[in-house]
C-alpha positions in Angstrom: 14.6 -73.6 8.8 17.3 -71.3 8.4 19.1 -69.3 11.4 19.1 -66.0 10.4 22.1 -63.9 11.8 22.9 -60.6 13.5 25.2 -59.6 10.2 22.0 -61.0 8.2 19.5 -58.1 10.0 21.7 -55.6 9.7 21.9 -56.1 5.9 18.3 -56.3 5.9 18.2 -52.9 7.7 20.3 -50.9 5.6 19.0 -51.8 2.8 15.5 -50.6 4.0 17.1 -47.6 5.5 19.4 -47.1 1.9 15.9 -47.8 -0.3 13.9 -45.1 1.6 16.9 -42.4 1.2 16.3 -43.2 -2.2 12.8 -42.5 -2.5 13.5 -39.5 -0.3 16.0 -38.1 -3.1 14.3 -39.5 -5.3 11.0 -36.5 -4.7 13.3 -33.8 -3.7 15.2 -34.1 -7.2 12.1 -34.2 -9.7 11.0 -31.0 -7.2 13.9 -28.9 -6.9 15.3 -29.7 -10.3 12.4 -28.9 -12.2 11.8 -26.0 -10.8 15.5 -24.8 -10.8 16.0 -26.4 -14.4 12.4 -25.9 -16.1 11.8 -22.7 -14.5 14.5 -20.2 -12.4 17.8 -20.6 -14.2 16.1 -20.8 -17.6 15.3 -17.0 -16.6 19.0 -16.4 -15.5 20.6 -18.0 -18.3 18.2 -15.6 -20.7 20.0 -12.6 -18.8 23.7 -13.0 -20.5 22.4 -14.3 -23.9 20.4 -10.6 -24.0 23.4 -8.9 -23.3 25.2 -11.0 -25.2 23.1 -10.7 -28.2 22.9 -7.0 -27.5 26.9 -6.4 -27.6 26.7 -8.5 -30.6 24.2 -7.2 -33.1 21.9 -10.3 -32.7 24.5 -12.3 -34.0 24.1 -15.1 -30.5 20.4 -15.0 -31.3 21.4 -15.8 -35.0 23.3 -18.9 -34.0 21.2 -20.0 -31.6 18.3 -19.9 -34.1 20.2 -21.1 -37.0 23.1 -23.2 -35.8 22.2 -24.6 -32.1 18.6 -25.3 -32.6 19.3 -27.0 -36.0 22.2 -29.3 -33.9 19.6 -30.1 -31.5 16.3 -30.6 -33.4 19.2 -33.5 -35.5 19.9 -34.8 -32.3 16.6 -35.5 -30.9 15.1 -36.8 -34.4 12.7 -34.4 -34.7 11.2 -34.6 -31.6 11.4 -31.6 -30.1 11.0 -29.4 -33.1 7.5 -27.3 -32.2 9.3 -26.9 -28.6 12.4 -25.2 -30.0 10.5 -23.5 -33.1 7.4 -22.8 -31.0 8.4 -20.4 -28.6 10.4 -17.3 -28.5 14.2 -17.5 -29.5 15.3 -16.0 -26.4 13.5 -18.1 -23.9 14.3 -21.7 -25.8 18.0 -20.7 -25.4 18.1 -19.9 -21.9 16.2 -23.3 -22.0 19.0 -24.7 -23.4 21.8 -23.4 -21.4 20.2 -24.2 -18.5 20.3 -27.9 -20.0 23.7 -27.7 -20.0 23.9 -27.2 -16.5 21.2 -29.7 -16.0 23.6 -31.9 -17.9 26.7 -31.4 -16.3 25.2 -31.9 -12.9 24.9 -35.4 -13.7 28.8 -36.0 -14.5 29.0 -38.2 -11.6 26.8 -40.9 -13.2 29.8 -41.7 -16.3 29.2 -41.5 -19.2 25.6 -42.6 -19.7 24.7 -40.5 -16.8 25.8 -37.5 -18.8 24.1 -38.4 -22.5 21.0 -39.3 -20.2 21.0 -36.5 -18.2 21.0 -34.0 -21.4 18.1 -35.9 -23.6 16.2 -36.7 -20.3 16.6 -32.5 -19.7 15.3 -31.9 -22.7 12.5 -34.4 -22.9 11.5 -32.7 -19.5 11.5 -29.2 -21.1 9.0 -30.3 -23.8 6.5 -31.8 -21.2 7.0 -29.0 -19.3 6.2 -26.5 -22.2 3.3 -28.7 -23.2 2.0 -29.9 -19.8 2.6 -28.0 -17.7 5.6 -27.7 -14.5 3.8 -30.0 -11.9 3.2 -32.8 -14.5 6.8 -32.4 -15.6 7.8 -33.0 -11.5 5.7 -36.0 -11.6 7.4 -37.3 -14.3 10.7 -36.8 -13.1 9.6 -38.2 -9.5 8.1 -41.2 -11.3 11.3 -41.7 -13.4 13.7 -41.7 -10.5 11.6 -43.5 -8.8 12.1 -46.5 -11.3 15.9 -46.5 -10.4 15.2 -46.5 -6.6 12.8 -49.8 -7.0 15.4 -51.7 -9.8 18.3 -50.7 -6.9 15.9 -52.2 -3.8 15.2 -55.7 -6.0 19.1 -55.5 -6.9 19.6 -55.4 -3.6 16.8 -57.8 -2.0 18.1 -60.5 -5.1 22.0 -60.1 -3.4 
């Protein structure tokens, strides 16, 4: 039988204490960023493109449409071609520039982090076009929550 240790309990706690934290973020990120993300700043973001496109003669609608959209439907194989073709121009870019921000948010995580971040914002903007914005939480809840339950094993294995 083994003795287990004051230093051993305390590990044992904050790793409780560190795994619930994570479940806690885990909810308030697939919330708040889908609806920040999905929703409000795609709305913002639409504001300057308009004026934009208005100072310009359509010429940032034209390169959204032609140039960005094209970059991006390469990017994602395919994928996401009826999202960025299926709704109007306007609306899919302030979907996009939101991504950005979406993206850059996640800088902290390296490199990976970053890639993930933009295809994971964009996989997210299809279900949300498609399914709807609560579905679209759940599966951003559900996929964070996979990293907070691969960190507590990591950490109960240690």
């Amino acid at each position: 039988m083994a003795i287990v240790g004051l230093r051993d309990i305390k590990r044992i706690e904050a790793k409780e204490i560190v795994f619930i934290q994570d479940i806690y973020k885990s909810v308030m990120a697939g919330v708040l960023e889908e609806i920040g993300y999905r929703c409000l700043f795609i709305f913002t973001a639409m504001i300057p493109i308009a004026i934009l496109n208005f100072l310009t003669f359509g010429l940032v609608i034209w390169v959204y449409n032609v140039v960005v959209f094209q970059i991006v439907n390469i990017l994602t194989l395919g994928l996401i071609g009826s999202t960025l073709w299926g709704f109007p121009v306007l609306f899919i870019a302030g979907a996009l520039s939101a991504n950005i921000e979406f993206r850059d948010g996640h800088k902290y995580q390296g490199t990976f982090g970053y890639i993930n971040a933009w295809f994971a914002g964009l996989y997210l903007l299809h279900v949300m076009l498609t399914q709807g914005l609560v579905v679209a939480i759940l599966v951003h809840i559900i996929y964070d929550l996979i990293f907070a339950f691969v960190g507590y094993w990591g950490r109960s294995i240690e």
